[in-house]
N, CA, C and O atoms as a GROMACS GRO file, in nm:
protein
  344
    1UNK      N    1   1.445   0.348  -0.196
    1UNK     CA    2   1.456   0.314  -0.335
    1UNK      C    3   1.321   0.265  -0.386
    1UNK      O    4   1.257   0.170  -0.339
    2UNK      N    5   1.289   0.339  -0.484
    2UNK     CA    6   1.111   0.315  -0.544
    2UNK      C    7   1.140   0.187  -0.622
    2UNK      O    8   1.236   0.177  -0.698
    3UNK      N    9   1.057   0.096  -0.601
    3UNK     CA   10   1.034  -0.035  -0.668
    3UNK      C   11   0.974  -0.032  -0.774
    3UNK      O   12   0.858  -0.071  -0.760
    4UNK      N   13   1.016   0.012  -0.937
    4UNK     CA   14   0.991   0.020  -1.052
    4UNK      C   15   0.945  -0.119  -1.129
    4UNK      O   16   1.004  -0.186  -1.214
    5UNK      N   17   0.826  -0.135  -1.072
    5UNK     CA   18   0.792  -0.248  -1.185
    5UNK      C   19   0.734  -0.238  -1.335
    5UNK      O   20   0.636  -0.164  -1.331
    6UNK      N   21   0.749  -0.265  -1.412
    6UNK     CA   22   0.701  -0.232  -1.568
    6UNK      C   23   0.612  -0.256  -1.587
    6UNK      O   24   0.571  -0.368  -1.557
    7UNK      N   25   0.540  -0.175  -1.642
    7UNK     CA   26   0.383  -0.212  -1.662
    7UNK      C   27   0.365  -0.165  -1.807
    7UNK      O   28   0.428  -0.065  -1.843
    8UNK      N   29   0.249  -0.256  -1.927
    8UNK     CA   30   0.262  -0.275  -2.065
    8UNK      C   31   0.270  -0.107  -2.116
    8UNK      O   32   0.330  -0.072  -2.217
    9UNK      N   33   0.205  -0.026  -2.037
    9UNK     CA   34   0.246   0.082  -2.105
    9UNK      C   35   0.183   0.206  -2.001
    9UNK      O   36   0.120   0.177  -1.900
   10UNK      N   37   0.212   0.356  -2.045
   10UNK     CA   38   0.150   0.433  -1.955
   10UNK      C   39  -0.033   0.397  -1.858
   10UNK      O   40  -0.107   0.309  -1.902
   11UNK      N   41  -0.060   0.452  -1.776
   11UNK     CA   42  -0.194   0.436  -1.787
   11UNK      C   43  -0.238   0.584  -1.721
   11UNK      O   44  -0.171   0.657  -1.648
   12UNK      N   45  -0.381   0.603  -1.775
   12UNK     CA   46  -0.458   0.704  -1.708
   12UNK      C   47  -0.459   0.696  -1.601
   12UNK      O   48  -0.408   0.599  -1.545
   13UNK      N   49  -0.505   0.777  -1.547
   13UNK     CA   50  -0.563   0.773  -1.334
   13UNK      C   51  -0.680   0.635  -1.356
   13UNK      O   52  -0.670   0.523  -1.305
   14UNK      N   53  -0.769   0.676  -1.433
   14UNK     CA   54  -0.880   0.553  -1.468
   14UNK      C   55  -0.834   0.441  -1.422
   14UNK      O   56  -0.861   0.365  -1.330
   15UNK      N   57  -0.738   0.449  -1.528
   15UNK     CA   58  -0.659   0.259  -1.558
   15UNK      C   59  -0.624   0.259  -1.458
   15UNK      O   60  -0.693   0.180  -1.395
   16UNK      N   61  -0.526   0.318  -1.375
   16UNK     CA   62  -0.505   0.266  -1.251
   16UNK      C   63  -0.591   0.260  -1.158
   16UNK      O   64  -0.595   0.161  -1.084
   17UNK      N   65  -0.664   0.350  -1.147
   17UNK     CA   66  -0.773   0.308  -1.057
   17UNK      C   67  -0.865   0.142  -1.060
   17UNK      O   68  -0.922   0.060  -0.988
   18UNK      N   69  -0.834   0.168  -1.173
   18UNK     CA   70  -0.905  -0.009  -1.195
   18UNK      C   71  -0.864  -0.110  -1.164
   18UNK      O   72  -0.923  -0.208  -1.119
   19UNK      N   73  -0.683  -0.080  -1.203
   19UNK     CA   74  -0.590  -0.187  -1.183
   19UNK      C   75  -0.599  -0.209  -1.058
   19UNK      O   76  -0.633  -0.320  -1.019
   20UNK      N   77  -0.569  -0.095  -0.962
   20UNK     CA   78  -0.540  -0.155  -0.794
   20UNK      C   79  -0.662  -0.231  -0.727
   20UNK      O   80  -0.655  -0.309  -0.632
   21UNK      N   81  -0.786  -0.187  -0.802
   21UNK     CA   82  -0.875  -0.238  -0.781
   21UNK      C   83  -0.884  -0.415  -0.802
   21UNK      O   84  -0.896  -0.501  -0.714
   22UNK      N   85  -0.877  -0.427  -0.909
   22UNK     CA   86  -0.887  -0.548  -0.945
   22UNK      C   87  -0.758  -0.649  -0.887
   22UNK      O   88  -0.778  -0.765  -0.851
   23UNK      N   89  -0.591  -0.564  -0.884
   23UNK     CA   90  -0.535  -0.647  -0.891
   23UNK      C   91  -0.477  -0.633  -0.747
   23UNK      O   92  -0.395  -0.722  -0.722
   24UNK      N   93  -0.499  -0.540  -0.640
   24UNK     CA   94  -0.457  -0.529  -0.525
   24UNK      C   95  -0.499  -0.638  -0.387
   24UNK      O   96  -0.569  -0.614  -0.288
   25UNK      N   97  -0.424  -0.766  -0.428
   25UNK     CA   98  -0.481  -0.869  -0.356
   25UNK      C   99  -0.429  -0.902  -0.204
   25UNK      O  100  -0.476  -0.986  -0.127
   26UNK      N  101  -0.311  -0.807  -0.182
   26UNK     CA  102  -0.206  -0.873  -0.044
   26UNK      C  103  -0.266  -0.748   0.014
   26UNK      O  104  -0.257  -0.637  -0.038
   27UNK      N  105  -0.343  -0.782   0.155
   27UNK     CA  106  -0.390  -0.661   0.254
   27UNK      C  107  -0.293  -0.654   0.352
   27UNK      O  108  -0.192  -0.723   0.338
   28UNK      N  109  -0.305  -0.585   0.447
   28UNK     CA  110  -0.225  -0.551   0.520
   28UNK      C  111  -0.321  -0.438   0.620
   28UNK      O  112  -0.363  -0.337   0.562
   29UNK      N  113  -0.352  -0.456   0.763
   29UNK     CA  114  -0.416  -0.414   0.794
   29UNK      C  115  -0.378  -0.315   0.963
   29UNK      O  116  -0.330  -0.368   1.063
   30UNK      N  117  -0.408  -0.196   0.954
   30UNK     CA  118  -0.311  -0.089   1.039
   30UNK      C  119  -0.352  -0.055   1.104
   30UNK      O  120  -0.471  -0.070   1.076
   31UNK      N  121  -0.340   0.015   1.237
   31UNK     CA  122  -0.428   0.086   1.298
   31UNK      C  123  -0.434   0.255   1.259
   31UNK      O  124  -0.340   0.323   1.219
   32UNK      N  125  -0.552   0.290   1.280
   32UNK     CA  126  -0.574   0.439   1.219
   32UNK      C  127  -0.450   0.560   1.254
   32UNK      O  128  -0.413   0.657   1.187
   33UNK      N  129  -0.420   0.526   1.346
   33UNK     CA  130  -0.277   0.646   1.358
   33UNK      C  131  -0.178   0.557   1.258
   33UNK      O  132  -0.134   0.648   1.188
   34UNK      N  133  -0.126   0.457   1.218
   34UNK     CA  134   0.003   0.420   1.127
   34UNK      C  135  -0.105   0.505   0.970
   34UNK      O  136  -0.090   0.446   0.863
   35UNK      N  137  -0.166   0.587   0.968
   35UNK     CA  138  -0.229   0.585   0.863
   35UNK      C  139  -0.094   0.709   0.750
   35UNK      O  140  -0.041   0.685   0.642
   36UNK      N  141  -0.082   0.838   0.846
   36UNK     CA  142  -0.011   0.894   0.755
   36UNK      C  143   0.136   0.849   0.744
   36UNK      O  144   0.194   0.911   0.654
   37UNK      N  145   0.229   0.742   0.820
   37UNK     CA  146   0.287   0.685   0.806
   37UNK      C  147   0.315   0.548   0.700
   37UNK      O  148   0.431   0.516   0.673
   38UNK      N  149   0.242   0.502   0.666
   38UNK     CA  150   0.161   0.404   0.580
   38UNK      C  151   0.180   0.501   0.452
   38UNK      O  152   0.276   0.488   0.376
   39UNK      N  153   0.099   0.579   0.440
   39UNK     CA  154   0.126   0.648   0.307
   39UNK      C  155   0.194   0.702   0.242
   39UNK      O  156   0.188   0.709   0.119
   40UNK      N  157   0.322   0.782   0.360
   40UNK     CA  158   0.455   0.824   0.346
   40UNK      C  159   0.566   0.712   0.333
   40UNK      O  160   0.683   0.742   0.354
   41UNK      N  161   0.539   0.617   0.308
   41UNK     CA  162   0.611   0.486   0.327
   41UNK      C  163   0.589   0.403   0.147
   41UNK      O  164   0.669   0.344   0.074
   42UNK      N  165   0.447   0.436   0.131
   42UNK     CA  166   0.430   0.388   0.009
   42UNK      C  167   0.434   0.510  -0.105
   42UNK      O  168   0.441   0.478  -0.224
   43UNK      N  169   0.433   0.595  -0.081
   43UNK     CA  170   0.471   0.685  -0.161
   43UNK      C  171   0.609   0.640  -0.160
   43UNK      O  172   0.616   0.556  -0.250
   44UNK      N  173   0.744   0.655  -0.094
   44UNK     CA  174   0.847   0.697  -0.140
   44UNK      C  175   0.918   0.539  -0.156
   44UNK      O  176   1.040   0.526  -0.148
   45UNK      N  177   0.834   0.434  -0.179
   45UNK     CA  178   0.877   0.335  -0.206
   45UNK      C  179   0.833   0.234  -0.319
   45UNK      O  180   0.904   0.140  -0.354
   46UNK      N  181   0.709   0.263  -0.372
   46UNK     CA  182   0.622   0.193  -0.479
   46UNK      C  183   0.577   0.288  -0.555
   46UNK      O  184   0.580   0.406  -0.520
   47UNK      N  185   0.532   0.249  -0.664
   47UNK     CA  186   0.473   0.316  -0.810
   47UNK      C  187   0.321   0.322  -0.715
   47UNK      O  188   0.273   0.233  -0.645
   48UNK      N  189   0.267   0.465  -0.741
   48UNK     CA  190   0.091   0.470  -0.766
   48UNK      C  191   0.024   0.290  -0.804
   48UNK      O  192  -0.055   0.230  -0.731
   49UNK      N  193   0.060   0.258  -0.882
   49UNK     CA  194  -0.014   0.112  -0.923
   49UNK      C  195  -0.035   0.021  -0.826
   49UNK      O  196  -0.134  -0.050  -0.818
   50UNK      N  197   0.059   0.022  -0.749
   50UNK     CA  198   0.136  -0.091  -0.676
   50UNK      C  199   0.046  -0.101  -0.538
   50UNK      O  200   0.007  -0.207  -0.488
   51UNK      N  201   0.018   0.046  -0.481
   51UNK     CA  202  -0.101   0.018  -0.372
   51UNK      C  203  -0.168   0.084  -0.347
   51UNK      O  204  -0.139   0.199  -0.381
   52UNK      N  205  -0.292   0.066  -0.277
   52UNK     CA  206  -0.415   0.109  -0.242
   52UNK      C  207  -0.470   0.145  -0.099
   52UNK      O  208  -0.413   0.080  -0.011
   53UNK      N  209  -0.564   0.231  -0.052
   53UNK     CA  210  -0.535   0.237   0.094
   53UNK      C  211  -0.712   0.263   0.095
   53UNK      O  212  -0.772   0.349   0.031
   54UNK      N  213  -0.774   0.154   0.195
   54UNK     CA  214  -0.903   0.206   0.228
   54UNK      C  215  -0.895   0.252   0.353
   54UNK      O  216  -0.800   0.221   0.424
   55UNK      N  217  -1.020   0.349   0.405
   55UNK     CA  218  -1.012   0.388   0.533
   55UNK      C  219  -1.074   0.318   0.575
   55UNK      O  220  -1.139   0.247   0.499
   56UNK      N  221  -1.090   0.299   0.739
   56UNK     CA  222  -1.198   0.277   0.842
   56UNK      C  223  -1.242   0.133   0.771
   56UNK      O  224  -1.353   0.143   0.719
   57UNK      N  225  -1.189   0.020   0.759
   57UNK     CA  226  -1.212  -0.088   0.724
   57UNK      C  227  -1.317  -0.159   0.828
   57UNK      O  228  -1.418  -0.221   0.796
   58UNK      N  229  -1.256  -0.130   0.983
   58UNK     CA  230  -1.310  -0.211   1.063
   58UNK      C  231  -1.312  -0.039   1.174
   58UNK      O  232  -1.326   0.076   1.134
   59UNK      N  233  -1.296  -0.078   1.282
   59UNK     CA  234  -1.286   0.003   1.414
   59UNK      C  235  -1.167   0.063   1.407
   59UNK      O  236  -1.078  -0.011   1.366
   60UNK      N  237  -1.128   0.197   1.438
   60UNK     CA  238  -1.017   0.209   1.436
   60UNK      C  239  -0.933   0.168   1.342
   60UNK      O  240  -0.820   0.201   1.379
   61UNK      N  241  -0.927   0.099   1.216
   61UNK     CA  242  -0.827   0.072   1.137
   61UNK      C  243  -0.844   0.066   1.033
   61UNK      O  244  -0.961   0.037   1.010
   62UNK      N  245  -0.739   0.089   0.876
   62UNK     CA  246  -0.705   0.122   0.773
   62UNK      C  247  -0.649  -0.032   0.713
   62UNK      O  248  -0.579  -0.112   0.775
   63UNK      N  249  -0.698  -0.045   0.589
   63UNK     CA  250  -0.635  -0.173   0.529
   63UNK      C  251  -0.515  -0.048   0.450
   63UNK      O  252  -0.523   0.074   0.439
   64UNK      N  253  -0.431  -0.129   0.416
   64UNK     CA  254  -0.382  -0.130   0.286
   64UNK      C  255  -0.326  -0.227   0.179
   64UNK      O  256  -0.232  -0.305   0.194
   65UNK      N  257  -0.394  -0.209   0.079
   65UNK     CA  258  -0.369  -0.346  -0.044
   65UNK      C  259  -0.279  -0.294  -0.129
   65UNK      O  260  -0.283  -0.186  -0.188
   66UNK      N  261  -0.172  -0.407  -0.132
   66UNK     CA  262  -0.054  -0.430  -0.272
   66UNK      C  263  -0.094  -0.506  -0.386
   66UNK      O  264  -0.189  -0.585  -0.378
   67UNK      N  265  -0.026  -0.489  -0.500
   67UNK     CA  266  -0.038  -0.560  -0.596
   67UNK      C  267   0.090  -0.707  -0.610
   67UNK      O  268   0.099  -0.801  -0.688
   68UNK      N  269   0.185  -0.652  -0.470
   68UNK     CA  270   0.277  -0.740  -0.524
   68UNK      C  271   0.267  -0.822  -0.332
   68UNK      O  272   0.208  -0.756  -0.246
   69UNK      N  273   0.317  -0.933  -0.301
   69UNK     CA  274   0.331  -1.014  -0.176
   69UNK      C  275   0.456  -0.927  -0.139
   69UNK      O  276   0.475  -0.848  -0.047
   70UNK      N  277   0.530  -0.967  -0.235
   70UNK     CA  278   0.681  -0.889  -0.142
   70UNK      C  279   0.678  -0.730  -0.092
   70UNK      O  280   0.747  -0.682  -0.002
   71UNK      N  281   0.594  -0.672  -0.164
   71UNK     CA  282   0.581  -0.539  -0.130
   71UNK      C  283   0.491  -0.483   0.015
   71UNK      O  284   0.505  -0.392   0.098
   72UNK      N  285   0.376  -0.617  -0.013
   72UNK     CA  286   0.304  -0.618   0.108
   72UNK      C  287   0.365  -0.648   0.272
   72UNK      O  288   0.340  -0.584   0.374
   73UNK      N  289   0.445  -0.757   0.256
   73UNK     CA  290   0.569  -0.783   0.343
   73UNK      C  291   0.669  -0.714   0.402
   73UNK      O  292   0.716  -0.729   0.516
   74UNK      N  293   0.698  -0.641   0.322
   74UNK     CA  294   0.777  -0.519   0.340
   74UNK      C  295   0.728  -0.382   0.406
   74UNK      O  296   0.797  -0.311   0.479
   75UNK      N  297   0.596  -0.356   0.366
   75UNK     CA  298   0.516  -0.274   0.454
   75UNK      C  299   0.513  -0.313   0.568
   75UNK      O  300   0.572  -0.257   0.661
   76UNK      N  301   0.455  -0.400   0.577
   76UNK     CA  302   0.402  -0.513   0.721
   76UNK      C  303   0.562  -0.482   0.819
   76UNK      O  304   0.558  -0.400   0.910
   77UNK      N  305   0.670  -0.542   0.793
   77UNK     CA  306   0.796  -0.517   0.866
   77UNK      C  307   0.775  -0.364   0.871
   77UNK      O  308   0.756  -0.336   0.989
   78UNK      N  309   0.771  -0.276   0.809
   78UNK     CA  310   0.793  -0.117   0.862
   78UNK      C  311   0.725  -0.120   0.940
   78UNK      O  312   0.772  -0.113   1.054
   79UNK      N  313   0.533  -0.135   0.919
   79UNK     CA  314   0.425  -0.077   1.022
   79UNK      C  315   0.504  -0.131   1.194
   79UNK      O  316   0.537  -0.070   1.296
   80UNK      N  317   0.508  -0.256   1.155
   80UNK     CA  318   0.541  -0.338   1.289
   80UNK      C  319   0.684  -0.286   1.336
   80UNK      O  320   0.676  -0.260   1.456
   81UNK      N  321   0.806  -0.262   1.289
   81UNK     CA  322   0.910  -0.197   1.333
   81UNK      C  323   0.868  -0.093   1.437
   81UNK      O  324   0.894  -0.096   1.557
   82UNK      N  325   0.786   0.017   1.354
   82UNK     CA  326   0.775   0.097   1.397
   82UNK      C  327   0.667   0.120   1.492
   82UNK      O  328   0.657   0.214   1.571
   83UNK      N  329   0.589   0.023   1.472
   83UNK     CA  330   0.503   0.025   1.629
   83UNK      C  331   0.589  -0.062   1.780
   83UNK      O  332   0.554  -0.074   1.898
   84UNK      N  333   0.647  -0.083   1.745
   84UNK     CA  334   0.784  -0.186   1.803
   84UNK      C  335   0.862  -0.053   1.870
   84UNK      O  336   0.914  -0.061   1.982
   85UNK      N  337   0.864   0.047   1.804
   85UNK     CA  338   1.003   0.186   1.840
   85UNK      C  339   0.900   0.281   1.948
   85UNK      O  340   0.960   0.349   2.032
   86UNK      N  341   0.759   0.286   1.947
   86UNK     CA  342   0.698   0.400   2.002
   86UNK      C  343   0.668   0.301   2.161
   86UNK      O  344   0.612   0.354   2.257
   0.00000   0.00000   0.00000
């Protein structure tokens, strides 16, 4: 179920690009294989706005930044579930 938060009105790719920028403050940090998992996870669960994904942050690993704590949290329990199952 996608987490529809309201935002004041449509935005360009721009605007969002700016927004996650500026407002994507909860990291969350993965190792490089949870990467296409991570993204298949936030796709079918958050708005485009909501998060951001850099590569190769450190060695081997991928941040990914939310705009919201609870959303970030919620990632965090999947990545870890599922490194928990393999």
């Amino acid at each position: 179920m996608k987490n529809t938060q309201t935002y004041p009105r449509d935005m360009t790719p721009v605007e969002i690009f700016e927004y996650k920028l500026k407002n994507a403050n909860f990291p969350v940090t993965v190792f490089e294989d949870a990467d296409i998992a991570g993204k298949g996870w936030c796709e079918r669960n958050l708005s485009k706005e909501q998060w951001l994904v850099s590569k190769y942050t450190n060695v081997f690993e991928h941040t990914f930044s939310f705009t919201r704590k609870e959303d970030a949290d919620r990632f965090d329990a999947f990545i870890n579930a599922d490194r928990r199952n393999t």
